[in-house]
C-alpha positions as CSV (number, residue, x, y, z in Angstrom):
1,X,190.9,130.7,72.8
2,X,192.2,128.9,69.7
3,X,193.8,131.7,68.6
4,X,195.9,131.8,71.7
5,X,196.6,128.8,70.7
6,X,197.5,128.7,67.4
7,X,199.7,131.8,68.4
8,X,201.3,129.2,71.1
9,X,202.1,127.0,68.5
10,X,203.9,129.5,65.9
11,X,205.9,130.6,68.7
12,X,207.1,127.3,69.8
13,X,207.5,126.7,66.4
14,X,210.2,129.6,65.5
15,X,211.6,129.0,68.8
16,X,212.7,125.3,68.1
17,X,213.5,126.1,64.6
18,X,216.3,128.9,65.9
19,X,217.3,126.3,69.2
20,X,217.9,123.8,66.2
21,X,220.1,125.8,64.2
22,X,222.6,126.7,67.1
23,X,222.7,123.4,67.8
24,X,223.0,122.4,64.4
25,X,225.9,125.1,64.0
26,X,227.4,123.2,67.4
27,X,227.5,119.7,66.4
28,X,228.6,120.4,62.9
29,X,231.8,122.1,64.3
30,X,232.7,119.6,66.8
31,X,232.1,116.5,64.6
32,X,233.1,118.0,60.9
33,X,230.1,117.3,59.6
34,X,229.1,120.0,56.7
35,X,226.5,122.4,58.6
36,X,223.8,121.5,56.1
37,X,223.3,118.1,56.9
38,X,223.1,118.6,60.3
39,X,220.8,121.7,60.1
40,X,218.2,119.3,58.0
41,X,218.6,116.6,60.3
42,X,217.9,118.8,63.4
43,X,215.2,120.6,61.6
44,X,213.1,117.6,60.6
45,X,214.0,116.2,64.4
46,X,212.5,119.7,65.8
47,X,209.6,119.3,63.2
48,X,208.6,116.1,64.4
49,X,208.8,116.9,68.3
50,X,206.8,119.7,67.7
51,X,204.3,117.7,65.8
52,X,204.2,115.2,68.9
53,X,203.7,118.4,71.7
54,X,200.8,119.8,69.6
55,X,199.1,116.4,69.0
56,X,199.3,116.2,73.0
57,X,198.1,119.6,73.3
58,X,195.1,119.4,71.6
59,X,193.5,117.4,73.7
60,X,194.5,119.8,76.8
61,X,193.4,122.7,74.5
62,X,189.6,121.8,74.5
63,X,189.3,120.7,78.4
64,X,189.9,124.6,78.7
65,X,187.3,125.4,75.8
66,X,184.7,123.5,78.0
67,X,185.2,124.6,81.0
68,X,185.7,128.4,80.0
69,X,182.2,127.7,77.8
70,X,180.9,126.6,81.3
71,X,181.6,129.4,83.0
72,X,180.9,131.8,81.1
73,X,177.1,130.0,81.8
74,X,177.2,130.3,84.9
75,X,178.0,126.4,85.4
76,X,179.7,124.1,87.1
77,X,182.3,122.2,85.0
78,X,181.8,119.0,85.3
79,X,183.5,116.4,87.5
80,X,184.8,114.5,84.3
81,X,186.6,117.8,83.0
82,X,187.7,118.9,86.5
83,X,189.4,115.3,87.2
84,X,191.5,115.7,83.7
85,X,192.9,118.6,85.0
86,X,194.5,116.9,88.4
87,X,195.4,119.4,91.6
88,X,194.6,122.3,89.0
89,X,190.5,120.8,88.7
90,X,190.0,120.2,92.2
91,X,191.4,123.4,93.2
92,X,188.7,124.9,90.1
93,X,186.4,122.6,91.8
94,X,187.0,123.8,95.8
95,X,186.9,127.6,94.3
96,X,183.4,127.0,93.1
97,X,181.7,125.4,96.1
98,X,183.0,128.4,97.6
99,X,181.9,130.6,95.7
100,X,178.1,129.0,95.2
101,X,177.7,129.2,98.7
102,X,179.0,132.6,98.8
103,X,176.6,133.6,96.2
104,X,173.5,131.9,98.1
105,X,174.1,133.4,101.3
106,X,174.2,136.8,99.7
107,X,171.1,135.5,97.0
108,X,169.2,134.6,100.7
109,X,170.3,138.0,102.4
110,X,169.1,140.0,99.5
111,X,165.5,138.2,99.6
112,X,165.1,138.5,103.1
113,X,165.8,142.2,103.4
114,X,163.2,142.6,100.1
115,X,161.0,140.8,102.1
116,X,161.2,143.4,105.3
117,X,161.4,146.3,102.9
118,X,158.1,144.9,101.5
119,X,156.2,144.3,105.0
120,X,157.0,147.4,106.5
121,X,154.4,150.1,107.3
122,X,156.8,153.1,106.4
123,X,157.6,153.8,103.1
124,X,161.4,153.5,102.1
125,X,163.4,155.5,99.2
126,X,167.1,155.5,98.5
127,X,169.0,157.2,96.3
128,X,172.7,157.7,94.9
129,X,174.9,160.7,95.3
130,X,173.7,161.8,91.9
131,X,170.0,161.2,93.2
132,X,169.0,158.5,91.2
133,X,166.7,156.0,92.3
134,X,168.3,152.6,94.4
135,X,165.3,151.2,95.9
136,X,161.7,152.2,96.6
137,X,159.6,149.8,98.7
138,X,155.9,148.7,98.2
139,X,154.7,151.4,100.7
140,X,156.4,154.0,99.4
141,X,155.1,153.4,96.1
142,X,151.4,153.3,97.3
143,X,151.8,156.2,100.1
144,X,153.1,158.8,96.9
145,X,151.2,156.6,94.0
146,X,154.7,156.2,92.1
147,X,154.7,154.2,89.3
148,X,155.5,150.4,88.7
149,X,158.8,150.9,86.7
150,X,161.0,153.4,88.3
151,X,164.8,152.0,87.2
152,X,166.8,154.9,85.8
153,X,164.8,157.6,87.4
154,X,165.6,160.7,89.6
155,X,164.2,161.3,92.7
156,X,163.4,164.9,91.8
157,X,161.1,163.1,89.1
158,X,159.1,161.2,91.6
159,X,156.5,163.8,92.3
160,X,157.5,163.4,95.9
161,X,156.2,166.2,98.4
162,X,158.6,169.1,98.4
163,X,159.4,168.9,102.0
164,X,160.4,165.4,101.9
165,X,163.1,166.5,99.0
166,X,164.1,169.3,100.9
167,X,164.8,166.4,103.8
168,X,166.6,164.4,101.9
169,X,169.5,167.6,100.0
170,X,169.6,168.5,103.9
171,X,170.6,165.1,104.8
172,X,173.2,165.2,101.6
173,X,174.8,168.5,102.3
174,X,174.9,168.0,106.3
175,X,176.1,164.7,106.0
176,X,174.0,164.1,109.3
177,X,170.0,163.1,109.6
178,X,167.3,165.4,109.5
179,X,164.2,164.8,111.0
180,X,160.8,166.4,110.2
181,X,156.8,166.7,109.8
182,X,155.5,167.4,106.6
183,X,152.0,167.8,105.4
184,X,150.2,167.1,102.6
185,X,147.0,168.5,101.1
186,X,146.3,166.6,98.2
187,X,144.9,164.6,97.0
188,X,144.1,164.5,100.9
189,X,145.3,165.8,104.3
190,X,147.5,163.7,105.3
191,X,150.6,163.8,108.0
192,X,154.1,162.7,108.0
193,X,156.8,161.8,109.9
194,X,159.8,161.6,107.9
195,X,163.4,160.9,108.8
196,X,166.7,161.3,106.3
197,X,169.8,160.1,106.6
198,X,173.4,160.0,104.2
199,X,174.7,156.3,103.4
200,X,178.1,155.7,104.1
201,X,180.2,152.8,102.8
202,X,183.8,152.8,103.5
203,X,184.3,155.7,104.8
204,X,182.4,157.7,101.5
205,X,179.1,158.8,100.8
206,X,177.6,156.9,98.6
207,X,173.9,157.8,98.8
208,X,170.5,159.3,101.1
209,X,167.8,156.8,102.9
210,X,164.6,158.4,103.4
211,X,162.0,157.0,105.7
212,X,158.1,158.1,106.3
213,X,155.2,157.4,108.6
214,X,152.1,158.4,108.0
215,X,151.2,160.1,111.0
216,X,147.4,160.9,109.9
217,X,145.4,158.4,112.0
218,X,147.5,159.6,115.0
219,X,147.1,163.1,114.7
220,X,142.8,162.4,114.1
221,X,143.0,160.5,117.4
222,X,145.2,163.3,119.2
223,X,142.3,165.6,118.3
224,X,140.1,163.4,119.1
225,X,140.9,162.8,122.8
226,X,141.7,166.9,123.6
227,X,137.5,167.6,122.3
228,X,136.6,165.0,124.0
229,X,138.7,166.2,127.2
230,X,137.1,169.8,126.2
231,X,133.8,168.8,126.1
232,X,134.0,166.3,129.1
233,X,135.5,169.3,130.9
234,X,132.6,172.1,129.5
235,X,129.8,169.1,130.4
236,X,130.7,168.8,133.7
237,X,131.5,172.7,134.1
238,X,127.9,173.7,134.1
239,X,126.4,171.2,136.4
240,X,129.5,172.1,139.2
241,X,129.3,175.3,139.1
242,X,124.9,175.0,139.4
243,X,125.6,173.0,142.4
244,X,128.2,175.1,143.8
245,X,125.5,178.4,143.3
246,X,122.9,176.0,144.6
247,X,124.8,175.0,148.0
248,X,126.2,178.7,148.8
249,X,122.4,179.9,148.7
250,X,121.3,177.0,151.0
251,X,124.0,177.6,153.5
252,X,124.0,181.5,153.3
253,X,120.2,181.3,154.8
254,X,117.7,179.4,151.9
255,X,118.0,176.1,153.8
256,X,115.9,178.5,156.7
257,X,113.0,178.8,154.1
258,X,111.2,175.4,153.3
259,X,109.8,176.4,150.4
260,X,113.8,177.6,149.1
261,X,115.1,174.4,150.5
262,X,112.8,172.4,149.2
263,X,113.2,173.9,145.3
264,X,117.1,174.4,145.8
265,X,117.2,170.6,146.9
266,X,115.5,169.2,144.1
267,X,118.0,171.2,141.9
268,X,120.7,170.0,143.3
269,X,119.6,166.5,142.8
270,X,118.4,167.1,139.3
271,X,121.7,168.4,138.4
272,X,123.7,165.5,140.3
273,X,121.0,162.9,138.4
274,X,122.3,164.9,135.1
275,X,126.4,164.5,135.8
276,X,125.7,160.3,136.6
277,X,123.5,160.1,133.4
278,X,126.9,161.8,131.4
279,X,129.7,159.7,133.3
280,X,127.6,156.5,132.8
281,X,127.3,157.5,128.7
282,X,131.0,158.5,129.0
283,X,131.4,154.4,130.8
284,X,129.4,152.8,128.2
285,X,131.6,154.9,125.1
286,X,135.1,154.0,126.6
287,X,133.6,150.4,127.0
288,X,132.7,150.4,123.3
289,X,135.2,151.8,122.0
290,X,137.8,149.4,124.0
291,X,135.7,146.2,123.0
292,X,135.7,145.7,127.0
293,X,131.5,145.7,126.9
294,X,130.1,142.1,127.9
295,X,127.5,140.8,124.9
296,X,124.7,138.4,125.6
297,X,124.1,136.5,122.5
298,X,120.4,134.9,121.6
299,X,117.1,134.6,119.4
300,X,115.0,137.8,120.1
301,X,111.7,138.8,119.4
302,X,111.9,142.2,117.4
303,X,107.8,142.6,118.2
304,X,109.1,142.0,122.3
305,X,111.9,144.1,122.3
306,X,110.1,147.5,120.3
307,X,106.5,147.3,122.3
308,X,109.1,147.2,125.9
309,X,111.1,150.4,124.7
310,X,108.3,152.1,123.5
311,X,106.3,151.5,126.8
312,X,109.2,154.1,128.6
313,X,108.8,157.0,126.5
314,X,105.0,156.4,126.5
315,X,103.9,158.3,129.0
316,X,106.2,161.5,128.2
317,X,105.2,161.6,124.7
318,X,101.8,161.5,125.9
319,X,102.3,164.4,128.1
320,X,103.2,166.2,125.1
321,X,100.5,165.5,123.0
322,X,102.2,163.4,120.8
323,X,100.9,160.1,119.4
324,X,103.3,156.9,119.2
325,X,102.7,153.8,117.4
326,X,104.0,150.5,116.6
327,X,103.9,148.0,113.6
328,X,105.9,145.3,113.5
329,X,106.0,142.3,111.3
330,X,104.8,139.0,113.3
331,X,107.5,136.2,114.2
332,X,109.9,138.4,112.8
333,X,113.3,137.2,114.9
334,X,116.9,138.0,114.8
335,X,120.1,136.6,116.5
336,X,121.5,139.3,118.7
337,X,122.1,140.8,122.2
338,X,118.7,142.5,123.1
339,X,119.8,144.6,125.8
340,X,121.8,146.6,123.3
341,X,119.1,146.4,121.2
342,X,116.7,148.0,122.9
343,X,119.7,150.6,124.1
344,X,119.8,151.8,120.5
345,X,116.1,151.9,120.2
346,X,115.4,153.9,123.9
347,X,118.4,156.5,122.7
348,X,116.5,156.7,118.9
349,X,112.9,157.2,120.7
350,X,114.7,160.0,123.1
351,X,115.9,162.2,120.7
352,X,112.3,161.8,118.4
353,X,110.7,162.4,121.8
354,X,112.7,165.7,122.6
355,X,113.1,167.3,119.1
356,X,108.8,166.4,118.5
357,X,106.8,168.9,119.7
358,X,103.8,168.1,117.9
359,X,102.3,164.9,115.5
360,X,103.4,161.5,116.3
361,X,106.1,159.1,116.5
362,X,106.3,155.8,114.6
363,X,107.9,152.6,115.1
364,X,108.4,150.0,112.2
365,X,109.8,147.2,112.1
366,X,110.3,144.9,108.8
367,X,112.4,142.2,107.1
368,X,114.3,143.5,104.0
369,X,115.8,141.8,101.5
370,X,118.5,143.3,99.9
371,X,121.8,142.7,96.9
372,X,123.6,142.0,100.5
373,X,121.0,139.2,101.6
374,X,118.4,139.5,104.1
375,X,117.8,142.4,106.9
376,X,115.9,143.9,109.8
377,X,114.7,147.4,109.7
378,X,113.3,149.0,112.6
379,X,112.2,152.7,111.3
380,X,112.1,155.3,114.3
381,X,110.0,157.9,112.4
382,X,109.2,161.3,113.6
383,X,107.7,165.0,112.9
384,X,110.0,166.9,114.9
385,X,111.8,169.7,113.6
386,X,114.5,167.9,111.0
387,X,118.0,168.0,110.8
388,X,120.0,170.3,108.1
389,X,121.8,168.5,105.8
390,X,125.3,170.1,106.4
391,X,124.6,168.3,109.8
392,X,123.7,164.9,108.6
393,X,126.9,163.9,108.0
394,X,128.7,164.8,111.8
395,X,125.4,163.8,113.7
396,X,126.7,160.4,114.8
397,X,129.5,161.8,116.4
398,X,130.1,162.3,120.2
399,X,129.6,165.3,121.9
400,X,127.9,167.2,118.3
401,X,124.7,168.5,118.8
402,X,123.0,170.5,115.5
403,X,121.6,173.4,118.3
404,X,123.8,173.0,121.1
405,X,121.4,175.3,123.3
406,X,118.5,173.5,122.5
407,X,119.8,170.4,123.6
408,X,121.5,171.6,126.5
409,X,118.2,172.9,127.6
410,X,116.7,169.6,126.7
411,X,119.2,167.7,129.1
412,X,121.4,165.9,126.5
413,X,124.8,165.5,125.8
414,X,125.6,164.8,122.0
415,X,126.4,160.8,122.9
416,X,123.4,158.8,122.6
417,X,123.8,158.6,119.0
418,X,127.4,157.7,119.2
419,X,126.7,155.1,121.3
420,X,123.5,153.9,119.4
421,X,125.8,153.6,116.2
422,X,128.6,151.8,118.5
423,X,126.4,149.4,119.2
424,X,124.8,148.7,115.8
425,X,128.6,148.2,114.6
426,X,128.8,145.9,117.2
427,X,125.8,143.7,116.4
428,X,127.1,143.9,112.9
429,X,124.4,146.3,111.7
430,X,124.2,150.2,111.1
431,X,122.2,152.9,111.6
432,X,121.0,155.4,108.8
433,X,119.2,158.8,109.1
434,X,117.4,160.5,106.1
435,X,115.7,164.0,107.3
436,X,114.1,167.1,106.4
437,X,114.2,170.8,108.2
438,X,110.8,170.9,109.5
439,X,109.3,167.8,108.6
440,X,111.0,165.1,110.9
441,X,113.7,162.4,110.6
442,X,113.7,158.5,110.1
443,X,116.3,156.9,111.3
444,X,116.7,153.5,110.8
445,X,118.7,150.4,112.8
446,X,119.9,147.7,110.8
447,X,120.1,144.1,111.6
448,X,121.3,141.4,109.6
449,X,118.9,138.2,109.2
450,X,117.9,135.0,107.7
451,X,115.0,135.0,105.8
452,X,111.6,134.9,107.7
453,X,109.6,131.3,106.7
C-alpha cells in the first residue's frame, strides 16, 4: 500500500513539474519575462503545492492501511475509521452488515444440515467428478468402519463394498439414479439398500450422492414371520387333517359302532384340545412380543409360587416313576408378577417331565449374589436325556425342537421355551440352560432381588 503511494506521489510529482514548465514557457512569452525566472518561480510554486497535497494525504493514506489491515482479519473497521471516510465509510459500513448477515445465514444453514447429516440412520457419501471425497456422515463412517480423517481421499480408497462403487460409476456414467441391494459377508452378513444419484449444479455435473440402509434387521424379521407362517401352517396341518380322517370314518359307518365312536370321539377332542393349547401359545407370543400382555406387579413368595407349580406335574411324574423334589430357601421374596412366574416354571417342569423317563426332577430355589448385585435362582434340574450342544444355542427359539418327532409325539410345539424366556425378559430376568446328552439339563430362571435380611 505505501508503495502505491509513494508511486502516486512521483507521478504527481513529474506531472506538476512538466504543467509548470508550459506554463512557465506561457507567461514568460506574454509578459517578457526571461523564461528562467519564471520557470524557478513556477517550480518552487509547484514544489510547495505538492508538499501541501502530500502532507494532506498522509493522513488519508493510513485510514486505508487500517481498514485494509481490518479486513484482511476478518473485521469490522471501526465506526471511527468508517466516519473519516464520509458517504464512501458508510457505504463500507452498509456492505458489511450485509455481508455478516449473509455469512451467518449460510454459517447457520451449513450447521443445520451437518446436524441432519449426523442424526440420520442412513449412511451418506459424496464425492466429486474426480471421485474424491466431499462429505461422509457419522453413519457412514461407523456402517463401513472408515477412518476419522478422510480429507483428500478417493472413494475407491475407502474400502467400500464393491457393489456400492459399482452404484455410484453407474450413477456417473448414466447421469440418472441407480438403485440396488447389496450384501455383505464380512466381517458379518449384513443387507443393504443403497441408492445413487449424479449432483447437478448449474446445469453441470459436479459430483455422485450415495445413500445406504441397512436392511439386515428387516430381512431377519421377513424370515422370521414366513417360518413362523410355515410352521403355524405345518402345526395346524396335522391336527386338520386327523380330524378330517377322524370325522369321514364316523360318518362313513364308525359312529354305528360304540366302541369306534366312543375311541374316534375322544380323538377328535384330543386333537381339537391340542390346536387350542397351540393358538393360545401362539396368543400369549404375539402378546409378548407386542408388549400388549397385562402385568400384575407385587411381593411374592418364591417357596408359594414353586410348591403350587410343582403340585400340577406331580401326579404325571409320578405316573412315570419319577421322583420330584423341592428346596427352597425360607422367606426368600422377590418383586414381580407371579402369574408369569409360575408360567415360566410350569413350561420348565413340562419339558423336564416329558424328556425324563427315569430318576427325578429337582427344584431349587436360592438367593445369589453376584458382580451385578443380588438375584434369585430357581434351578429346574433334571435326568432326562440332555440336549446336544450344537442345539443349546437355538433352543429358546419358537417353533425349534432338538427331535422334532419326539416332541411331536410328545404333544409339544417348540414355544414354551420362547415364551418362558419372553417372560423372564419381561420381569427383567433371564433364563439359562447348561446340559449334557444323557445326563439331563438345568435350566435356570433368573430374578433380580434385594438382599434377603
Amino acid at each position: 500500500m505505501k508503495d502505491k503511494v509513494t508511486r502516486f506521489l512521483f507521478s504527481r510529482l513529474i506531472l506538476s513539474l512538466s504543467a509548470g514548465g508550459i506554463f512557465a514557457l506561457a507567461l514568460s512569452q506574454y509578459l517578457q519575462i526571461p523564461f528562467a525566472k519564471v520557470a524557478a518561480i513556477t517550480a518552487v510554486l509547484a514544489m510547495v503545492a505538492l508538499v501541501f497535497f502530500a502532507l494532506s494525504l498522509h493522513p488519508l493514506t493510513e485510514l486505508f492501511l487500517n481498514i485494509s489491515t481490518a479486513l484482511k482479519a476478518g473485521n469490522r473497521p471501526s465506526d471511527l475509521l468508517l466516519k473519516e471516510l464520509g458517504e464512501l465509510g458508510n457505504a463500507l459500513a452498509t456492505a458489511w452488515e450485509r455481508w455478516e448477515k449473509t455469512f451467518g445465514e449460510l454459517k447457520g444453514e451449513r450447521v443445520l444440515l451437518t446436524a441432519i447429516l449426523e442424526r440420520m440412520a442412513e449412511a451418506v457419501i459424496a464425492a466429486d467428478e474426480h471421485g474424491n471425497v466431499l462429505l461422509i456422515n457419522l453413519a457412514a463412517a461407523q456402517m463401513f468402519r472408515l477412518p476419522p480423517d478422510l480429507s483428500e481421499r478417493r472413494v475407491t480408497e475407502l474400502e467400500l463394498p464393491f457393489g456400492l462403487l459399482e452404484l455410484m460409476q453407474r450413477a456417473m456414467r448414466s447421469q440418472a439414479p441407480q438403485f440396488g441391494e447389496v450384501q455383505l459377508l464380512h466381517p458379518e452378513e449384513r443387507f443393504l439398500d443403497a441408492y445413487a444419484t449424479p449432483l447437478f449444479a448449474d446445469g453441470k455435473r459436479i459430483g455422485v450422492l450415495l445413500v445406504a440402509r441397512d436392511l439386515t434387521e428387516l430381512k431377519r424379521l421377513e424370515r422370521i414371520r414366513r417360518d413362523f407362517v410355515a410352521n403355524v401352517s405345518h402345526e395346524l396341518r396335522t391336527p386338520i387333517a386327523t380330524l378330517r380322517s377322524l370325522t369321514e370314518a364316523l360318518l362313513m359307518g364308525g359312529k354305528d359302532d360304540p366302541e369306534v365312536r366312543d375311541q374316534f370321539l375322544q380323538a377328535i377332542a384330543d386333537e381339537a384340545e391340542r390346536m387350542s393349547k397351540l393358538l393360545e401359545n401362539l396368543l400369549e407370543l404375539a402378546r409378548l412380543e407386542a408388549g400388549r400382555r397385562e402385568w400384575h406387579w407385587q411381593r411374592v413368595s418364591i417357596s408359594d409360587c414353586v410348591v403350587k407349580v410343582v403340585e400340577r406335574f406331580k401326579t404325571v411324574a409320578e405316573r412315570k416313576g419319577l421322583k420330584v423334589t423341592v428346596r427352597a430357601e425360607p422367606h426368600l421374596t422377590v418383586h414381580t408378577d407371579p402369574e408369569a412366574l409360575m408360567q415360566i416354571l410350569s413350561n420348565l417342569l413340562d419339558n423336564a417331565v416329558k424328556y425324563t423317563e427315569q430318576g427325578e426332577i429337582a427344584v431349587i430355589a436360592e438367593q445369589v449374589e453376584t458382580a451385578n448385585g443380588y438375584w434369585v435362582a430357581i434351578h429346574v434340574r433334571d435326568t432326562g436325556i440332555g440336549i446336544p450342544p450344537e442345539h443349546l444355542s437355538r433352543i429358546f427359539e419358537r417353533f425349534y425342537r432338538v427331535d422334532k418327532a419326539r416332541s411331536r409325539q410328545q404333544g409339544g410345539f417348540g414355544l414354551g421355551l420362547s415364551i418362558a424366556k419372553h417372560l423372564a425378559e419381561s420381569l427383567g430376568g433371564k433364563i439359562t440352560v447348561q446340559s449334557e446328552v444323557g445326563k439331563g439339563s438345568i435350566f435356570t430362571v433368573w430374578l433380580p432381588s434385594s438382599k434377603l435380611e
